[in-house]
C-alpha positions as CSV (number, residue, x, y, z in Angstrom):
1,X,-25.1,103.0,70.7
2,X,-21.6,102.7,69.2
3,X,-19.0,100.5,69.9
4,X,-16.4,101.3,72.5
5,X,-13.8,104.3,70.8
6,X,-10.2,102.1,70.0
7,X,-9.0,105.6,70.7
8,X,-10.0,104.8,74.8
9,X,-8.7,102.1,77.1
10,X,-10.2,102.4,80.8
11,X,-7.8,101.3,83.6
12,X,-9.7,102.0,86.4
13,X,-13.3,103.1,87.6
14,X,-14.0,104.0,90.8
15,X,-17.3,104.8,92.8
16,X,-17.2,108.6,94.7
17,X,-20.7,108.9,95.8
18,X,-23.7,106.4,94.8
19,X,-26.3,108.9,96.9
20,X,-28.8,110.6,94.8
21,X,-26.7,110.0,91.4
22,X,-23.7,108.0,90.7
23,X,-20.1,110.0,90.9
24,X,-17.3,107.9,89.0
25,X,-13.9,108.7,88.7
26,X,-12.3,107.1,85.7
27,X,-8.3,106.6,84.7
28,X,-8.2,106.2,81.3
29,X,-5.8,105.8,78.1
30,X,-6.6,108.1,75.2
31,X,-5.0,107.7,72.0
32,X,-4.1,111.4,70.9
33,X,-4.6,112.0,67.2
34,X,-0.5,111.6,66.7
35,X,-0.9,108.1,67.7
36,X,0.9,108.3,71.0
37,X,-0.8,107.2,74.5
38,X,-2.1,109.1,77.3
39,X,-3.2,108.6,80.7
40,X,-6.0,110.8,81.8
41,X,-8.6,110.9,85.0
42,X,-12.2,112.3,84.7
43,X,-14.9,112.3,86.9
44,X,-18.4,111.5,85.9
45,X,-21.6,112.3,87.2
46,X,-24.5,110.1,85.4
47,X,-28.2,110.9,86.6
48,X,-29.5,108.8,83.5
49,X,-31.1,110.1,80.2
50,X,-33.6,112.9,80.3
51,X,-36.7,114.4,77.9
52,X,-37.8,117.8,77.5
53,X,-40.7,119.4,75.8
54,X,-42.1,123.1,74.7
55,X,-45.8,123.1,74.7
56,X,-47.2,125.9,72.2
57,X,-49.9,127.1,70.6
58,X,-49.1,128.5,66.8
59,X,-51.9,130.2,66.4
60,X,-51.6,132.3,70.2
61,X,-48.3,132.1,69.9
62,X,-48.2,131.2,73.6
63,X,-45.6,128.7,75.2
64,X,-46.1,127.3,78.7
65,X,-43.0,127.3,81.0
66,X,-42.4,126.0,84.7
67,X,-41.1,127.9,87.5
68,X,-39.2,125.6,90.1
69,X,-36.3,125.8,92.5
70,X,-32.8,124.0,91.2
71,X,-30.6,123.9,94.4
72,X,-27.7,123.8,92.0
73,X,-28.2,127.2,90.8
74,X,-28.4,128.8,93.6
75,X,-25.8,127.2,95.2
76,X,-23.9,129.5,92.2
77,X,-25.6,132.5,93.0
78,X,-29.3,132.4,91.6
79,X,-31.5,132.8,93.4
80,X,-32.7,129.6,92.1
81,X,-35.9,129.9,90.7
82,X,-35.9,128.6,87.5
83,X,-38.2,129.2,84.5
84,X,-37.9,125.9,81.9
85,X,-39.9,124.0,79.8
86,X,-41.2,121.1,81.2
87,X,-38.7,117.8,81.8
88,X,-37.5,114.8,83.5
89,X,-35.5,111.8,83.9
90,X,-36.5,108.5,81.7
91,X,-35.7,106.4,84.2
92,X,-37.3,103.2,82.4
93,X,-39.7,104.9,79.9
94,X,-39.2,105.5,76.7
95,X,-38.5,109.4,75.6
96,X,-42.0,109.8,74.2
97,X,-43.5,108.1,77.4
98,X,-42.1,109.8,80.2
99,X,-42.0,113.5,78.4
100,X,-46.4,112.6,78.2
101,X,-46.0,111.9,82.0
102,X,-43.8,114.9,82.9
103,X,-46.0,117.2,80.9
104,X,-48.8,116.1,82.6
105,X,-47.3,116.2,86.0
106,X,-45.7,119.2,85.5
107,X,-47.7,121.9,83.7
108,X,-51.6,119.9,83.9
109,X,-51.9,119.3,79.9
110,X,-52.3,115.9,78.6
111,X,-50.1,116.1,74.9
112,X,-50.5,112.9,72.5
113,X,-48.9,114.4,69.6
114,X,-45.4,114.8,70.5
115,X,-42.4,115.2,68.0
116,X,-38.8,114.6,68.3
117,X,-36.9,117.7,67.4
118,X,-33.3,116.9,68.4
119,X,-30.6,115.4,71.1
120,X,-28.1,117.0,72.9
121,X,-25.7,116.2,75.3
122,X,-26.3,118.7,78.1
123,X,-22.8,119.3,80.0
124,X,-20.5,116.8,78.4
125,X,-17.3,117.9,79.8
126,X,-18.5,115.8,83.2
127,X,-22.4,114.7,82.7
128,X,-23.7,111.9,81.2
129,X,-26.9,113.1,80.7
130,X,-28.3,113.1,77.1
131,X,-31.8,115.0,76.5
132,X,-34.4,114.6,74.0
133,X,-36.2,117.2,72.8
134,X,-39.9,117.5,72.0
135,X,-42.5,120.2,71.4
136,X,-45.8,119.6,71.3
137,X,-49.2,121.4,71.1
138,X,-51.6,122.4,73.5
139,X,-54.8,124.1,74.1
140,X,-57.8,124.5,76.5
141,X,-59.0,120.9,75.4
142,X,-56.0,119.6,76.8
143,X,-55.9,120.9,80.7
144,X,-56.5,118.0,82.7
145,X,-55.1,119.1,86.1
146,X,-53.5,121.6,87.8
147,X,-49.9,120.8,87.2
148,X,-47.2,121.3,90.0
149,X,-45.2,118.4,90.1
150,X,-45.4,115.7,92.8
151,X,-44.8,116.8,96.3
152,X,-43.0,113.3,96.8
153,X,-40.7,114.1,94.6
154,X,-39.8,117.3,96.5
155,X,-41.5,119.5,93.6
156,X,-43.4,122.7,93.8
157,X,-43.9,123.6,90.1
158,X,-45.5,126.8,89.2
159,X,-47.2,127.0,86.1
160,X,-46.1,129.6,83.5
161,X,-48.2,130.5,80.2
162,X,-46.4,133.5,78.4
163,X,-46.5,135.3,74.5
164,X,-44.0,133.4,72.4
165,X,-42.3,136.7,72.0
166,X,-41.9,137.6,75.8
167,X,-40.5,134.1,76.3
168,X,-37.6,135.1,74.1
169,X,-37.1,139.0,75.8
170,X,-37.4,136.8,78.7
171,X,-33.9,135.3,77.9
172,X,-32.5,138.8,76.8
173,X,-33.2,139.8,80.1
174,X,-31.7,136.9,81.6
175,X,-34.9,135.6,83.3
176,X,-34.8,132.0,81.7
177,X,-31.4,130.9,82.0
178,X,-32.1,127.6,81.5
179,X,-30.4,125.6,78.6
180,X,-32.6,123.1,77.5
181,X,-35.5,125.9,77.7
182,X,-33.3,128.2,75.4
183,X,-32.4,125.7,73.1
184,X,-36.4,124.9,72.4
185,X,-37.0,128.3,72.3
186,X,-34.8,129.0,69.6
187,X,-35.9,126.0,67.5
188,X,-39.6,127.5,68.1
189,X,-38.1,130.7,66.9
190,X,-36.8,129.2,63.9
191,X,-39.4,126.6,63.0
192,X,-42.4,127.7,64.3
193,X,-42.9,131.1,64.6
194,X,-40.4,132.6,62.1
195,X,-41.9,135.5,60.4
């Protein structure tokens, strides 16, 4: 991680909501780029770091998805079910670690081969959230379960094996609207089935 910008000076942080995430609200200094000082106030919300990860086989050219509900989208007018590649929060895991666990949890294959494609910030205009992205593959040998999600957690996770190629008229469609999903769908697109 890199040192604290000399371009920001934080006056003030203050807690909004500590309930399921943490919402901060920050007053700031930010040195604009003519050298002059201004005050500024953003909010924050940090839910921690997450992983993500597109399981595929080349050969099939077959991805498996999830289908969930995300109470944030339809709070904006989806009807909330979600198709996405499987993901989840690091909490104290590593990126390779908890993206073996979520796979697992989620979608029923057990991956050991996973590779590190890229990081993105996810909404950085007011999320913290940074994801790492993996894809890894998959076949028969590697079911182990059923998939789902945990109930505990509040998940009911349908599993969702599709052609490569649908997955992508699934976007133009606007059936997967998911970013993280779109992003490693492109990245398959260009790295591992381009033509």
């Amino acid at each position: 991680m890199s040192a604290p910008s000399e371009r920001v000076r934080i006056v003030e942080t203050r807690v909004l909501s500590d309930n399921w995430y943490t919402l901060k609200t920050t007053t700031f200094d930010f040195r604009r780029s003519d050298g002059s000082w201004q005050r500024q106030q953003r909010e924050t919300y940090d839910r921690g770091n997450g992983a993500v990860v597109l399981l595929y086989q080349r050969e099939t050219r077959r991805v498996v998805l999830t289908r969930q509900f995300r109470f944030p989208a339809y709070v904006n007018g989806h009807d909330g079910m979600l198709v996405e590649a499987a993901a989840g929060l690091l909490d104290d895991a590593t990126p390779e670690e908890r993206i073996r666990l979520e796979a697992e949890e989620e979608t029923g294959y057990r991956i050991h081969d996973v590779r590190k494609v890229f990081e993105a910030f996810m909404s950085p205009g007011s999320v913290t959230e940074k994801l790492h992205f993996f894809i890894a593959e998959y076949d028969a040998s590697t079911k182990v379960g059923d998939g789902g999600g945990l109930e505990g957690e509040g998940e009911d996770i349908e599993v969702v094996e599709v052609a490569f190629d649908e997955a992508l008229a699934m976007i133009e469609r606007g059936d997967i609207v998911d970013a993280k999903t779109i992003m490693l769908l492109q990245y398959a697109a260009l790295h591992l089935y381009s033509r």
